[in-house]
N, C-alpha and C positions, 0 to 999 in steps of 0.2 A: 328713519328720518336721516335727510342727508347733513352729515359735519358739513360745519360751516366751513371749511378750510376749504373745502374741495372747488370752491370759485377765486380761491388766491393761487392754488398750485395750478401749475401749467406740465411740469414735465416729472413722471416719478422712475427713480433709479433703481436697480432693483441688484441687491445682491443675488445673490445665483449656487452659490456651492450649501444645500442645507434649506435655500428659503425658497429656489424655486424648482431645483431638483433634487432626491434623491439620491447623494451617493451613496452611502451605506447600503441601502436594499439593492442598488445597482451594481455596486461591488462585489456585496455577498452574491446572487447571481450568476454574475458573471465567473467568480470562482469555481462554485455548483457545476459550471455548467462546462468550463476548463479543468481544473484540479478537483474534483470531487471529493479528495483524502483530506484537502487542508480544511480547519476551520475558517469559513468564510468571514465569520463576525468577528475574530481575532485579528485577520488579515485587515481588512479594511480599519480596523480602528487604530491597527498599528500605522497601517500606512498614511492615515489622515495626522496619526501624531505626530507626524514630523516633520507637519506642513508649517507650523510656527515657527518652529526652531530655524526649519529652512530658510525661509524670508528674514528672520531675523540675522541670519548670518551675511545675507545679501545687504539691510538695511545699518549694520556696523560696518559695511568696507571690506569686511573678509573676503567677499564674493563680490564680483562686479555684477551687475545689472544682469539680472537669469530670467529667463519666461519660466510659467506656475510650469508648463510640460518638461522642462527640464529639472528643475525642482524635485516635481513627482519622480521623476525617472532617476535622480538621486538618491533617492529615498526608498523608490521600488528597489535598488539596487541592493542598498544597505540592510532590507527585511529578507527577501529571497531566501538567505542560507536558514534563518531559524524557522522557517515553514516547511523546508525541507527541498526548495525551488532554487538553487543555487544550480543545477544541471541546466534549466532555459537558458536558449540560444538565445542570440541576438534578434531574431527576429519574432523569438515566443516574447520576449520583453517588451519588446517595440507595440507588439499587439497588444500584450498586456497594459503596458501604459496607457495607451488609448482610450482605456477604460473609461475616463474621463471625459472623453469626448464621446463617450455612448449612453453618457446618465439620460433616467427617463426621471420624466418630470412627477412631479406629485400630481395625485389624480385632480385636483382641483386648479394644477394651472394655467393649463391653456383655455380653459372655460374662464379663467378668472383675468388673466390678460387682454383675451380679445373682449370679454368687455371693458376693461379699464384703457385699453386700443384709443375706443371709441369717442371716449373724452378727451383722453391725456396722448403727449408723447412718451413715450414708454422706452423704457434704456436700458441694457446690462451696465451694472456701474461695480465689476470683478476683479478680483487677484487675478484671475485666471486667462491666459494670451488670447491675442483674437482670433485664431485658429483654433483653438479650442472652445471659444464662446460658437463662434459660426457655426462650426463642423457640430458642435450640439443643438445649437437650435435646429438645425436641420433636420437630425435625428429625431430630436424628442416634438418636433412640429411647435416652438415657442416663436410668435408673432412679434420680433420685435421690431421698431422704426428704426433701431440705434444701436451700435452694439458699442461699449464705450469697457476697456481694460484699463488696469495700471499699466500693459506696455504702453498706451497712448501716454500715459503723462510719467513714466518711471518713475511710479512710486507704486509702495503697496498703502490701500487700505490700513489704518487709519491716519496716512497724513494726508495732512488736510487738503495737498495738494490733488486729490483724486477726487475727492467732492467737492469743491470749489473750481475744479477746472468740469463739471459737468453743466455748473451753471456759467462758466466762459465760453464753454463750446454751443450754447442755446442763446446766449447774451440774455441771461436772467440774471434777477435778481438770488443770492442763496433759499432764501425765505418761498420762492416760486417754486423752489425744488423740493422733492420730499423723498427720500433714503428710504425703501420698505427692504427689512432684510428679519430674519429670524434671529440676531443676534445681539446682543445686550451693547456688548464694546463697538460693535460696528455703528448701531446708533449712536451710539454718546459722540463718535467720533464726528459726524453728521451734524449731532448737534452744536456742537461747538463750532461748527463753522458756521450756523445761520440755516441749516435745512430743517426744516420739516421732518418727523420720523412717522414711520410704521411699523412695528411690531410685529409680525407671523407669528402666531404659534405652532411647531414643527415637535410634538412631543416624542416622535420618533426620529429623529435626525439621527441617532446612533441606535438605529434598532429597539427592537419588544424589549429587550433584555438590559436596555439602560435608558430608560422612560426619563428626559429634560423636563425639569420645573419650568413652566411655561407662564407663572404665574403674571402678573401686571407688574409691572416699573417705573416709579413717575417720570415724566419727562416727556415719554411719547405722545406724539400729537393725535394718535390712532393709534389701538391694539385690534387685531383683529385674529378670529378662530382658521382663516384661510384668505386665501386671494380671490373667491368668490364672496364670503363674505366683506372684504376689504369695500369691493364693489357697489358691494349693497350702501356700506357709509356716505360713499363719494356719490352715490347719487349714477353710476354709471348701469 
């Protein structure tokens, strides 16, 4: 049966790092398939850990205004030695960090996209630059209309100014708009401005080996088991 919502919303946002691709299994991979000696599932969870802290040093003033690729590349810098990777050159780095820009998508989301396409307007609303948003959808084949970053309104995720300016940039209303992302804080932040949420459940976001409680959370306007069944809600 279709939610009722799905004839108020016009445009949905879609977080990207976790809800609509796979870094972790992309990471680990990718490592496998460069450094075969490190552990891959170590690596990547070290290097996503110090994706918060990074932003937050940005969003106190310590740091001026950084895109997520230099960020990463901060951060790739500061893991390297305890993996054993402190010998990569500058240009094993450079590829290395690109990583990001090679995540493949969860098997459910370009089937779950192009139909949700079909109704709605459809938006990256990411941490993450638009070079980085682009150069992946490219890769991983995601259909968007829109690709919308925090470098567009310099801000990270969750001030408000990044989902309020998605419904300045469509001339909507907030409530028109709806935030689907696989993360508990990113909706709340969504909500509080007047959007709509969606819920993913992504119970592998950090690998086999650290299984996410995915369980329901009130508030959201939608929970949904994938972006193909999201689909099925909206009636798309």
């Amino acid at each position: 049966m279709t939610h009722p919502i799905a004839d108020t919303v016009e445009v949905l946002a879609f977080d990207i790092f976790g809800t609509v691709v796979d870094w972790h299994g992309s990471i680990v991979r990718e490592m496998q398939a460069l450094h075969p000696a490190v552990d891959g599932d170590a690596f990547a969870l070290a290097w996503r850990a110090g994706y918060q802290p990074a932003m937050r040093r940005v969003m106190a003033g310590e740091l001026g205004w950084t895109l997520i690729d230099d960020l990463h590349r901060m951060i790739l810098d500061g893991i390297l030695p305890q993996f054993g990777l402190a010998p990569l050159d500058e240009a094993q780095r450079q590829h290395l960090n690109r990583v990001w820009h090679r995540l493949h998508a969860w098997p459910d989301a370009v089937a779950g996209l192009t139909r949700l396409k079909a109704r709605y307007t459809i938006t990256t609303l990411s941490n993450g630059n638009l070079g980085l948003l682009t150069n992946m959808a490219k890769h991983a084949r995601l259909p968007w209309d829109c690709v919308l970053s925090a470098e567009v309104f310099r801000a990270y995720k969750p001030d408000p100014a990044t989902y309020l300016g998605v419904a300045r940039v469509f001339d909507l209303k907030p409530a028109q708009v709806m935030l689907v992302a696989a993360h508990h804080d990113d909706l709340a932040g969504a909500r509080a401005c007047g959007l709509q949420t969606a819920y993913i459940e992504r119970p592998l976001e950090f690998g086999a080996g650290h299984v996410k409680d995915v369980s329901p959370q009130p508030g959201n306007t939608l929970h949904a088991s994938s972006l193909t069944a999201l689909a099925d809600q909206l009636g798309c």
